[in-house]
N, C-alpha and C positions, 0 to 999 in steps of 0.2 A: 194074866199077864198080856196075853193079844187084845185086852181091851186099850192097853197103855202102849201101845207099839208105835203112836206119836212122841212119845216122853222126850224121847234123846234126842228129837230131830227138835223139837222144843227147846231143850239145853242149847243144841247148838247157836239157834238163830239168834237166840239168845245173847247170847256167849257174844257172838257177831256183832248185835244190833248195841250192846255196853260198848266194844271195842270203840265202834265208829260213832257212840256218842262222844266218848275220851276223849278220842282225834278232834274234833269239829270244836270242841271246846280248849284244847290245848291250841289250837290254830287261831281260834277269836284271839286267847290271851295273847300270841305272842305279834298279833296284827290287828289292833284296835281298829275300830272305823274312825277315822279323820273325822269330825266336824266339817259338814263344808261351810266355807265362811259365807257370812249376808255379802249380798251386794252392795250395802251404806262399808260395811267394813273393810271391804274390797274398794272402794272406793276413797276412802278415807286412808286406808296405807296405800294406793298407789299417789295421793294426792304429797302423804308426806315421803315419798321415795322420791318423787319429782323437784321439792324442795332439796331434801337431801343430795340430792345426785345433781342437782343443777350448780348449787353453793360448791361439790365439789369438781366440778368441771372448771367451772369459771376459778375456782383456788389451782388448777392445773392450771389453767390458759397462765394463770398470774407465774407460776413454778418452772413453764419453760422458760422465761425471760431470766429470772434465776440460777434455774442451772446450768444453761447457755454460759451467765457469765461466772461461773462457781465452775463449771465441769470442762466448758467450750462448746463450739458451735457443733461441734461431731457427736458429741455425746449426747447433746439435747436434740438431736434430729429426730431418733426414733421416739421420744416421747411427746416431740411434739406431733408427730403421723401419730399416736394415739391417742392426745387429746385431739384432735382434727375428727378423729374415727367416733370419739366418742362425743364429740361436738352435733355430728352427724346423726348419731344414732339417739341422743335424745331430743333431737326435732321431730323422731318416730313418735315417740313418747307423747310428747306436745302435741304432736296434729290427732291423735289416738286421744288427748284429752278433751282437745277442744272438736274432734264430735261427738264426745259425749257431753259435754256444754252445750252446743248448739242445739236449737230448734229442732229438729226432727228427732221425732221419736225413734230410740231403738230398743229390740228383743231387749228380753236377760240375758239370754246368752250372749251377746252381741254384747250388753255391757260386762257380764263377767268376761271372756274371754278378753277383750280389750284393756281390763283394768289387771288382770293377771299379765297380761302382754305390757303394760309399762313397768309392773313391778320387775318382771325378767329383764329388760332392755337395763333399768337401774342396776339391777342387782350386774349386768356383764358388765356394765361399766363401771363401776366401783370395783368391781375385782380387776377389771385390767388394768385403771390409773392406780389402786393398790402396790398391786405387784409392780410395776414400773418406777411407785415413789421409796419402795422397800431397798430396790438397786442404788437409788442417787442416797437413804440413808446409810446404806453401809460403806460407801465412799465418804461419806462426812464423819464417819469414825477415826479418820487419822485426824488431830488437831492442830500438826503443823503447820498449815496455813493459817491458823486462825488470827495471831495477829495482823497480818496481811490484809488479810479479806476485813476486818473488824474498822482498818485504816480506810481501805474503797469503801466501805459500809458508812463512816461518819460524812467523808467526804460527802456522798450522795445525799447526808443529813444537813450537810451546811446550803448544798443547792437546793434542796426541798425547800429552805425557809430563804431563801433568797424569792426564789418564787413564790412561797407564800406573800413576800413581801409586795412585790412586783404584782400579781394579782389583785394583791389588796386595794392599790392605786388604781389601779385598773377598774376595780368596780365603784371606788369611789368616782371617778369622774365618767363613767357608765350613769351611775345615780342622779349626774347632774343633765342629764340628756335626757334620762328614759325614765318611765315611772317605778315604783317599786316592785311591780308587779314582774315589771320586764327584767330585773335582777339578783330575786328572789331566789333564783335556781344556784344562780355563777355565789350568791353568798351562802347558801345551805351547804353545797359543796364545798365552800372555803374551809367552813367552819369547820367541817367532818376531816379534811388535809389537815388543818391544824392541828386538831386534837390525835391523831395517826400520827403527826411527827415530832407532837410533842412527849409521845407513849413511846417513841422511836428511840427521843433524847434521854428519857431517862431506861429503856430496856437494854441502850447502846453503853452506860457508865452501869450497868449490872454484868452485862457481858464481859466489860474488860476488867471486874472485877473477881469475874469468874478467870479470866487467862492469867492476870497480874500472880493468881493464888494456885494455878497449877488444877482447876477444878474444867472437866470436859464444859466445852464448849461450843459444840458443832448447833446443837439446836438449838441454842440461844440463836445463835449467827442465822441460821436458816429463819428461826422466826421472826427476827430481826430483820433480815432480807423480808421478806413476805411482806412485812409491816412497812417499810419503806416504798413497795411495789404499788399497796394498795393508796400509801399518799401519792406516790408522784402520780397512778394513773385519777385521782381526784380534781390532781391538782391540773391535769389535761382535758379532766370534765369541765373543770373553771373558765379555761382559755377555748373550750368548745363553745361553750354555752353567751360567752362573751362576744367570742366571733361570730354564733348563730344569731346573735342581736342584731349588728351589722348587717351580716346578708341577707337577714327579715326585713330591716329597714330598702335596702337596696332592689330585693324583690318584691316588694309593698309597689314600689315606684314601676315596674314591673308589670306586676299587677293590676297597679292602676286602669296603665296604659292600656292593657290587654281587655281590661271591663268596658272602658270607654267605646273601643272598637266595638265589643258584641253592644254596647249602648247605641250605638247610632247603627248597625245590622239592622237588631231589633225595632227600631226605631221605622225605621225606612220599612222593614218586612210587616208593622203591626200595619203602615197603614197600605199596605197593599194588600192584604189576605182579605177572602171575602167573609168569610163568618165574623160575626159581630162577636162573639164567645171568644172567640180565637183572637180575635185581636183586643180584647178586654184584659184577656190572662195577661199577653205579651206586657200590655200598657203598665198593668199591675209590678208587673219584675223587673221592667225599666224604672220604677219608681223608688223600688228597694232595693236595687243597683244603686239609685243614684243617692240614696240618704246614705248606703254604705259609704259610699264613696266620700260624701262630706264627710262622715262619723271620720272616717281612715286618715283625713287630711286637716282635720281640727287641732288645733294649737289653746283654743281658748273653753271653757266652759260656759251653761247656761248661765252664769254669774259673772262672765266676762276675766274671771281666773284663770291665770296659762295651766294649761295641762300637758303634762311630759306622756311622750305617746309611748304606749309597748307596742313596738313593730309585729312581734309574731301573733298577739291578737287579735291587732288590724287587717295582719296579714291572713287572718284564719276566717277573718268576719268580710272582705272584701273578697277570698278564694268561695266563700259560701256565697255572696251575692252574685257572683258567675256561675255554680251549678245551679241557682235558685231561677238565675235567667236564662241559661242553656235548656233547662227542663220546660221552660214555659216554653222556648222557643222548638222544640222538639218532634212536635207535631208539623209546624210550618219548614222545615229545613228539609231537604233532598237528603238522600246517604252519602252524598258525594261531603256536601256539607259540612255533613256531621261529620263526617273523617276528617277533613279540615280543622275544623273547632277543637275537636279530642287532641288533635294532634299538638296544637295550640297549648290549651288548656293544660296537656300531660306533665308536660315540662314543670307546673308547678305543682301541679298535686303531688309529682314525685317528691319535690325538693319537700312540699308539708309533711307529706309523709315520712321522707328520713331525718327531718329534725324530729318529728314526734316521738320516732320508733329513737333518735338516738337521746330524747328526754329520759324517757323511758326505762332505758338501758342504765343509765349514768345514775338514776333512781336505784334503783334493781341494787345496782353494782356495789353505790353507799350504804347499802341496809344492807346484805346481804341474809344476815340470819332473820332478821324480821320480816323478809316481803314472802309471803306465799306463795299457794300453789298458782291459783286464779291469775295474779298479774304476772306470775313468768309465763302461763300459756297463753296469756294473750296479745304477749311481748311477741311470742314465737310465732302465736298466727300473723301478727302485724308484719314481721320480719318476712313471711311466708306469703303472705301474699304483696309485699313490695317484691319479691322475688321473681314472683308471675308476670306483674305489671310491667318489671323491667323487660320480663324476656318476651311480654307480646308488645312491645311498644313500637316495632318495626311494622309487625304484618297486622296489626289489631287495633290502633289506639284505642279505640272506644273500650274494650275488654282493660286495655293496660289501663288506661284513666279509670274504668270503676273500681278496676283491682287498687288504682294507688289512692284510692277515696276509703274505701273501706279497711287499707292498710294505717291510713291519719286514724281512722276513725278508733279504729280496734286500740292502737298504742295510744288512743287518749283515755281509751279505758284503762289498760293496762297502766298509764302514769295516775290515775283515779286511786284503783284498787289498790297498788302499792305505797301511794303518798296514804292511806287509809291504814293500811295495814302497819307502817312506821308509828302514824299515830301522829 
């Protein structure tokens, strides 16, 4: 028996070492190990949360003008401070995507944490315009108003297609001025108000067929409402897009002028510079200044055919033959100069820049389920750096003017990828 004087202390450890396998294995079961997800799949749902949460922000932007006039101006206060908040907070989102789009390389970690940082930013915003649209449905549970609001509801349907009308004329005699290029937009928008108010006209005789019969009717009326909101702001893209003809054509003229000056700078500066190279470039960009300049102000074709001009492409291809000549001229100019020119020059790149970024927009807006992830972030960079441009245009022009060049540039991409993505 003293050879076995280990035995028990044996059992015990024993005894022990079963327990605390039990334990370790009862603690796996009740706490699985998560899969951590791929960084493509991580990227791929933050890309469709940015979709989703953008469609639903821009349906809030659409719901306070709604419940404003359904609830009143007090009651849609605080939800419009939450869409504003969450207006806000997905431009976190956006600039968090587009550097991870852009050029420079980053970590894993750097894109995982970043792509989990938009998923969260979606996810708070969708729960707080949630909860706040949960409040305006349970006030739309009493249906007493409904005949009321159903009457302001048509009303708004008969001015929808008055203005359809009144647009319509409007781009026809547009068409007889401009080429088709140039009204392309004011009628793709038309066409999309139309079919909105004609989905309007018959959801509008469903509704009252629903009140006539005593059957609830709050969210007919609301999506009805909705449906109305999205033609008449269409039918604002039509009279934007009409007007931005115009003030393309008027800043074309503008432009002109402003090309001509740095044409005769240049002109005077190529031949006073000593380097032969340097005043070679210069010679070169007053050259392609000046065929823009004819191209911009031609009426007739190679065939001696009148051609109807699109101002905002003139206006794009005359604003290119001025950075084309400001860069040739850039080496021979002082700083003094060049803050001069920029300052000059600013004033239009902004204006290219917020028609582009509001092309864009008014794209985005008519597709809303179909445009991606890609052209709302590059809408929102564009937006993002017109923002900078403006705010250095005081102590910086030359910063604001690259900022409002690369802000055209990026919402040309952005009107690109979306007109792609509609198909």
């Amino acid at each position: 028996m003293d050879d076995l004087w280990w035995l028990p202390s044996l059992i015990v450890f024993g005894g022990v070492g079963i327990i605390v396998w039990l334990l370790v294995t009862l603690l796996r079961r009740r706490n699985p190990k998560t899969p951590v997800a791929s960084i493509d799949d991580l990227h791929r749902r933050a890309g469709i949360a940015l979709v989703r949460t953008d469609d639903a922000v821009r349906e809030a932007e659409d719901e306070v003008g709604f419940a404003e006039a359904e609830f009143g101006r007090e009651a849609a206060r605080g939800y419009e401070a939450d869409v504003a908040s969450a207006r806000s907070a997905l431009g976190e989102a956006f600039r968090l995507r587009q550097s991870l789009e852009d050029e420079i390389a980053d970590t894993e970690a750097q894109r995982r944490a970043w792509n989990e940082r938009i998923i969260s930013v979606c996810e708070d915003v969708e729960r707080t315009l949630s909860a706040r649209l949960r409040g305006f449905d349970e006030r739309r549970g009493a249906e007493r108003s409904a005949p009321d609001l159903l009457d302001q509801l048509e009303r708004r349907i008969d001015r929808a297609r008055e203005r359809l009308t009144t647009t319509g004329l409007a781009i026809a005699s547009a068409a007889e001025r401009y080429s088709a290029s140039a009204v392309e937009d004011a009628r793709v928008l038309r066409r999309a108000a139309q079919d909105t108010v004609d989905q309007a006209t018959d959801d509008a005789a469903m509704t009252k067929d629903r009140i006539d019969t005593g059957r609830p009717a709050a969210a007919s009326l609301h999506a009805l409402g909705r449906e109305l909101q999205q033609a008449e702001d269409r039918l604002d893209a039509v009279e934007r897009s009409l007007a931005g003809i115009a003030a393309a054509e008027t800043e074309l003229t503008a432009a002109g002028r402003e090309l001509r000056t740095v044409i005769a700078e240049a002109e005077a500066l190529g031949a006073t510079v000593e380097r032969a190279e340097t005043a070679a470039v210069i010679a070169a960009a007053v050259e392609r200044a000046n065929r823009a300049l004819l191209e911009a102000e031609s009426t007739t074709s190679t065939d001696g055919d009148r051609v109807l001009p699109d101002p905002m492409r003139r206006l794009e291809a005359v604003r290119a033959a001025n950075i084309d000549l400001d860069a040739a001229l850039a080496t021979a100019r002082s700083a003094q100069q060049r803050l001069d020119n920029a300052r000059e020059a600013m004033r239009g790149a902004l204006f290219t820049a917020d028609s582009n970024i509001r092309v864009a927009v008014d794209v985005i807006s008519a597709h809303r389920g179909r445009v991606g992830a890609d052209a709302r972030t590059r809408l929102a960079e564009a937006q993002r750096q017109l923002a900078l441009a403006e705010a250095a245009a005081v102590d910086d022009p030359v910063e604001a003017l690259d900022a409002a060049r690369r802000a055209s540039r990026i919402a040309q991409d952005a009107d690109a990828l979306a007109r792609y993505d509609v198909g």
